[in-house]
C-alpha positions as CSV (number, residue, x, y, z in Angstrom):
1,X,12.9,-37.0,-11.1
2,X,16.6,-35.7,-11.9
3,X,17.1,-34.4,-15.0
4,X,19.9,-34.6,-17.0
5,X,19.1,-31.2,-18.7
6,X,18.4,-28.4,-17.1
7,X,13.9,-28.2,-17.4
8,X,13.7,-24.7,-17.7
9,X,16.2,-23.3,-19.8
10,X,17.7,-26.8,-21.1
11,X,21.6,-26.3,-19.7
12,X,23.3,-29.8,-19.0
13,X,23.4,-31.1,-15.9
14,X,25.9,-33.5,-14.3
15,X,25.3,-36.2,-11.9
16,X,24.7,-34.8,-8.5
17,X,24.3,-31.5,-9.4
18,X,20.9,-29.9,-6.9
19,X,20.5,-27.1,-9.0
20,X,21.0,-25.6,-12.5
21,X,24.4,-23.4,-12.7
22,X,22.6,-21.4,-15.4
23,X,19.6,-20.5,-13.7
24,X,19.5,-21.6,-10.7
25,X,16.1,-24.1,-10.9
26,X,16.1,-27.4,-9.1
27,X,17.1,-30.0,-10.6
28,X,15.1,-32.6,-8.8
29,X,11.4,-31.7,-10.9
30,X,8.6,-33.5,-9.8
31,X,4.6,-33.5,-10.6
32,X,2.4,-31.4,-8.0
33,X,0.8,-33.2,-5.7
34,X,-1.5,-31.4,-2.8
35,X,1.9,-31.9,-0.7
36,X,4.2,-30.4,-2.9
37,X,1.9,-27.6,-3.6
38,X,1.4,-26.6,0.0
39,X,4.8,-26.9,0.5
40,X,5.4,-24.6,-2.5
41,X,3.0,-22.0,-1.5
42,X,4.5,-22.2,2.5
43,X,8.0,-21.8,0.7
44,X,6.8,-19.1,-1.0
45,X,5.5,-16.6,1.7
46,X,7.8,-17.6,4.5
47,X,10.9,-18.7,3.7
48,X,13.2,-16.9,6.0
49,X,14.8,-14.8,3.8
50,X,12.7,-13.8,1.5
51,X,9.1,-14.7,2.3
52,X,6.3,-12.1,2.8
53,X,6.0,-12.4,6.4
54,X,9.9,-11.4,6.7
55,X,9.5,-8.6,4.6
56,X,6.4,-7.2,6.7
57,X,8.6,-7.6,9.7
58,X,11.4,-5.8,8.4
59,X,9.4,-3.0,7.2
60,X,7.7,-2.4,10.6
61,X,10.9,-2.9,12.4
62,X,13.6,-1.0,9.7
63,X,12.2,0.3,6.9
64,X,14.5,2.3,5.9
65,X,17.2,-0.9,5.9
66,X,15.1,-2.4,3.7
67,X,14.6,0.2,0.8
68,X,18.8,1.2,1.7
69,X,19.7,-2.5,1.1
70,X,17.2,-3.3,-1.7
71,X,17.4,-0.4,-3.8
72,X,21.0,1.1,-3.1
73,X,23.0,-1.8,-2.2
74,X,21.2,-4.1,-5.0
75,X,20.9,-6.9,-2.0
76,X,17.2,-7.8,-3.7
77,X,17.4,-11.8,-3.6
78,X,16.5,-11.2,-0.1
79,X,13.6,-9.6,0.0
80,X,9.7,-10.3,-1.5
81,X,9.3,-8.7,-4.8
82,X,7.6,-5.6,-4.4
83,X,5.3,-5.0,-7.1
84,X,3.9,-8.5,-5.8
85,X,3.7,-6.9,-2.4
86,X,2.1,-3.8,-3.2
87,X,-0.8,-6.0,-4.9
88,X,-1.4,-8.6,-2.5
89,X,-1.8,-5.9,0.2
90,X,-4.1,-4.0,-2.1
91,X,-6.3,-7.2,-2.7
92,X,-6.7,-7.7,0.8
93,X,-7.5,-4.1,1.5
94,X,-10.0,-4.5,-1.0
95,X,-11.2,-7.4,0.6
96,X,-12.0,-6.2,3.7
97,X,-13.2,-2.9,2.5
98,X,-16.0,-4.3,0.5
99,X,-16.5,-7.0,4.0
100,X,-16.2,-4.2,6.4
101,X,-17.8,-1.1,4.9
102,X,-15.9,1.5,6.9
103,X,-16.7,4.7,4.7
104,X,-19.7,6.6,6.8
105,X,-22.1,6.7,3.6
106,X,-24.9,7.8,5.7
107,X,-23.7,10.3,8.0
108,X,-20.3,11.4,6.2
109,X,-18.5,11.9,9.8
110,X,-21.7,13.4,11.5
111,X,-23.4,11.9,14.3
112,X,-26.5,10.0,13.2
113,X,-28.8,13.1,15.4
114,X,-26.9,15.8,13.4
115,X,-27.2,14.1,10.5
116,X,-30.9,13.4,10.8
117,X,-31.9,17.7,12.0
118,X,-28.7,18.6,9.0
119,X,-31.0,16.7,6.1
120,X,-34.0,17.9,7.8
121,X,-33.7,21.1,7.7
122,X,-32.1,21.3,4.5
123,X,-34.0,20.9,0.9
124,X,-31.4,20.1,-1.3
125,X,-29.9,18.0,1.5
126,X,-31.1,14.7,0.5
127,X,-29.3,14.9,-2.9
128,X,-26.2,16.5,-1.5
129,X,-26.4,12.5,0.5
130,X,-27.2,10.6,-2.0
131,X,-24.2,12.0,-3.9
132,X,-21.9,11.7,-0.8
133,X,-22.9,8.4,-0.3
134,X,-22.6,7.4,-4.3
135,X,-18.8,8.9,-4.4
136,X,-18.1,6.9,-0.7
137,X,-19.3,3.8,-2.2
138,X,-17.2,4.7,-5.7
139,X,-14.0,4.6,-2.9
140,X,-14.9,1.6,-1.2
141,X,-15.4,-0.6,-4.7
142,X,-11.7,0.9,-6.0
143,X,-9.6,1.2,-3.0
144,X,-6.8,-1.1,-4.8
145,X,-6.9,1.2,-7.5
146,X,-6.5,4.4,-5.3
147,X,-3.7,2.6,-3.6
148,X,-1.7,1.7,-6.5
149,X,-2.4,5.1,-7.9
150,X,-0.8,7.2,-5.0
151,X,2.5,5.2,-6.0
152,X,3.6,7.3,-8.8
153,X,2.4,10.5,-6.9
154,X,4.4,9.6,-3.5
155,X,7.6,8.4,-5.8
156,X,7.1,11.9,-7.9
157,X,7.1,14.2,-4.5
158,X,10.3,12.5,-2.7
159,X,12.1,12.9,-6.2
160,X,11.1,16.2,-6.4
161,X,12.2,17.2,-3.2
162,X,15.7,15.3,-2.8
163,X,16.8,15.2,-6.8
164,X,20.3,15.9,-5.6
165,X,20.3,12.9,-3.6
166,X,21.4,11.4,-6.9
167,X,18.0,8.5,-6.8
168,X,16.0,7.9,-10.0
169,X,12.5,8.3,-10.5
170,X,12.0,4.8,-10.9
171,X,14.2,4.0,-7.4
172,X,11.7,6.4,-5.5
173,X,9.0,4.3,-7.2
174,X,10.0,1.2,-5.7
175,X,10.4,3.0,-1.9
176,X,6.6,4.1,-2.7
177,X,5.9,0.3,-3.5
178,X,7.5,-0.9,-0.4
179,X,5.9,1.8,2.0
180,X,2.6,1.9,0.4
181,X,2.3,-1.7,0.7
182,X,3.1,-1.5,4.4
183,X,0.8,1.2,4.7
184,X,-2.3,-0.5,3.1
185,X,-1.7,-3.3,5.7
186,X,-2.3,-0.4,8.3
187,X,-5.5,0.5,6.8
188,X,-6.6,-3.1,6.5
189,X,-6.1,-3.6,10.3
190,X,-8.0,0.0,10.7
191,X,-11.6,-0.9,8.2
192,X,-13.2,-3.1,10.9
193,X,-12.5,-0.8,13.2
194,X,-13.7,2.5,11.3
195,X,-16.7,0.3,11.0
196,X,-17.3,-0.1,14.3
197,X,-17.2,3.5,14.8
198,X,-19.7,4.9,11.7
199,X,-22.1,7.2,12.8
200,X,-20.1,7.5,16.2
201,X,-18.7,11.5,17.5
202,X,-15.0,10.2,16.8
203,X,-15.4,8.3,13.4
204,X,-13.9,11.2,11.8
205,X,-11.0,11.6,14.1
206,X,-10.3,7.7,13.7
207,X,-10.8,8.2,10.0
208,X,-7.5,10.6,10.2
209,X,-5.6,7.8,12.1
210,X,-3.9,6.5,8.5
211,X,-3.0,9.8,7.2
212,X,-1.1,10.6,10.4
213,X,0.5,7.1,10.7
214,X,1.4,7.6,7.3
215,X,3.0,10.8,7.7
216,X,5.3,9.5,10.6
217,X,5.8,6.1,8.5
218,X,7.3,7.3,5.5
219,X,9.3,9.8,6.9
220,X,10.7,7.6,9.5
221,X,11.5,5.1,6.9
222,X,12.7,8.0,4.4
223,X,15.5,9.2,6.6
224,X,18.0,6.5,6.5
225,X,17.2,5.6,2.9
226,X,18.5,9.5,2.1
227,X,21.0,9.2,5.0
228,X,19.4,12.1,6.8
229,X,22.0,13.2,9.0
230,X,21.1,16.4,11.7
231,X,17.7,17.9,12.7
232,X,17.2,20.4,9.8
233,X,17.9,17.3,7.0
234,X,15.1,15.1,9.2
235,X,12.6,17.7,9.3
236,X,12.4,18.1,6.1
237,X,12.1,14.6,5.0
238,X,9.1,14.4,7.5
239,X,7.5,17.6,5.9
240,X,7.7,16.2,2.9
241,X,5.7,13.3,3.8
242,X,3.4,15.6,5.1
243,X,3.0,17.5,2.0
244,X,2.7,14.2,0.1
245,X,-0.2,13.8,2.5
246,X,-1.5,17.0,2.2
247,X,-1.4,17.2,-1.7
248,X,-3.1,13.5,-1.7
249,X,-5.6,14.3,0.1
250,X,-6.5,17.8,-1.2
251,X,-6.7,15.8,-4.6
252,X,-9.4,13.7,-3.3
253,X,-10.9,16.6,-2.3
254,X,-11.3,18.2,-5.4
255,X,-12.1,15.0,-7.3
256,X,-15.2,14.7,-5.0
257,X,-16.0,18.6,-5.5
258,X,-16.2,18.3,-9.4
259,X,-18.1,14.9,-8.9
260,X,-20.6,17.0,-6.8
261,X,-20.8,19.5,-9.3
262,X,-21.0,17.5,-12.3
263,X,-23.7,15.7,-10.5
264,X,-25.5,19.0,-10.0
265,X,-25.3,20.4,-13.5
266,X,-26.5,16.7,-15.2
267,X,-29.6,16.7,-12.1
């Protein structure tokens, strides 16, 4: 039906008016029906020019465009909101983590004949795998956590690095959003296939795959956002995306480490 005030925020409408001056809302309001609610949900992740799908296509094609135009040049009606984004790609991370199992619990990047003569001919062995395999699982079960938690790290890093670019913390934050996002749709694509490989020679090689993609990713998309200009400026945008690498992954390191000890110590 046509209202003659506005439905959501109660401004009046004149005749033949499609949508509220106020706040922009249709003014042609309807029930749901199963129609209307596909449509919606259609509208919703792939209208042109702001839908979901566009947004994974620009980020794979210009990334740096993207976070330039949506975070500098305030053009943000265009693209998906990425807070959403980050958490829909988590979720289906998470999905097909807990589907796919592609952390080697048994082996932990050994072949399953080392692994077997390793745990034979080692006493404490069999603990040291149960508590491998305990952490591994604790990553599989809170993958979207982890993800979202890098955020603030990655954001913290590139400001670190290029305060006099003039960005805010919080404008780094929503790069990390936009490239973490993209990046967890990497790893999604890469779980059945590190699943495929467990207890293989090359599962830990392929497990490195993200970390290097992730390098290159956010340092290619990184340039253009700082405007980059000359070899020297681009190298070090790419070693900082190494370091943010580097420094992520050492933490996981050491958060496994005390686990292992703490396990130790409480038997």
């Amino acid at each position: 039906m046509h209202a003659s005030t506005c439905e959501n925020c109660g401004t009046h409408l004149e005749a033949g008016y499609r949508f509220c001056p106020n706040c922009g809302q249709t003014a042609d309001t309807h029930r749901f029906t199963m129609p209307h609610f596909l449509h919606e949900a259609s509208h919703a992740f792939t209208h042109a020019d702001k839908g979901i799908f566009f947004l994974i296509k620009e980020l794979a094609i210009k990334p740096g465009i993207v976070l330039k135009e949506y975070i500098i040049e305030g053009k943000r009606k265009r693209y998906f909101n990425p807070f959403t984004f980050m958490l829909l790609m988590s979720g289906l991370l998470l999905f097909f983590t807990i589907v796919f199992k592609p952390y080697d619990t048994d082996t932990m990047g050994m072949t399953k004949a080392d692994a077997k003569q390793y745990y034979a001919q080692m006493p404490q062995a069999q603990k040291i795998m149960e508590r491998q395999k305990r952490f591994a699982e604790f990553m599989e079960q809170n993958t979207k956590i982890i993800s979202l938690i890098s955020v603030p790290m990655t954001a913290f890093i590139f400001w670190l690095f290029f305060r006099k670019k003039g960005l805010y913390y919080a404008e780094h934050l929503v790069a990390a959003l936009f490239l973490t996002g993209f990046f967890t749709i990497f790893n999604t694509l890469m779980t059945p296939v590190m699943a495929m490989l467990k207890g293989s020679a090359v599962y830990l090689n392929v497990s490195l795959l993200p970390l290097v993609f992730q390098v290159i990713y956010f340092g290619w998309a990184y340039c253009p956002f700082l405007a980059a200009q000359g070899k020297v400026q681009k190298w070090k945008v790419y070693g900082v995306s190494l370091v943010n690498v580097l420094i992520w992954s050492l933490l996981w390191v050491l958060v496994g480490a005390v686990y292992m000890v703490v396990s130790f110590i409480n038997g």
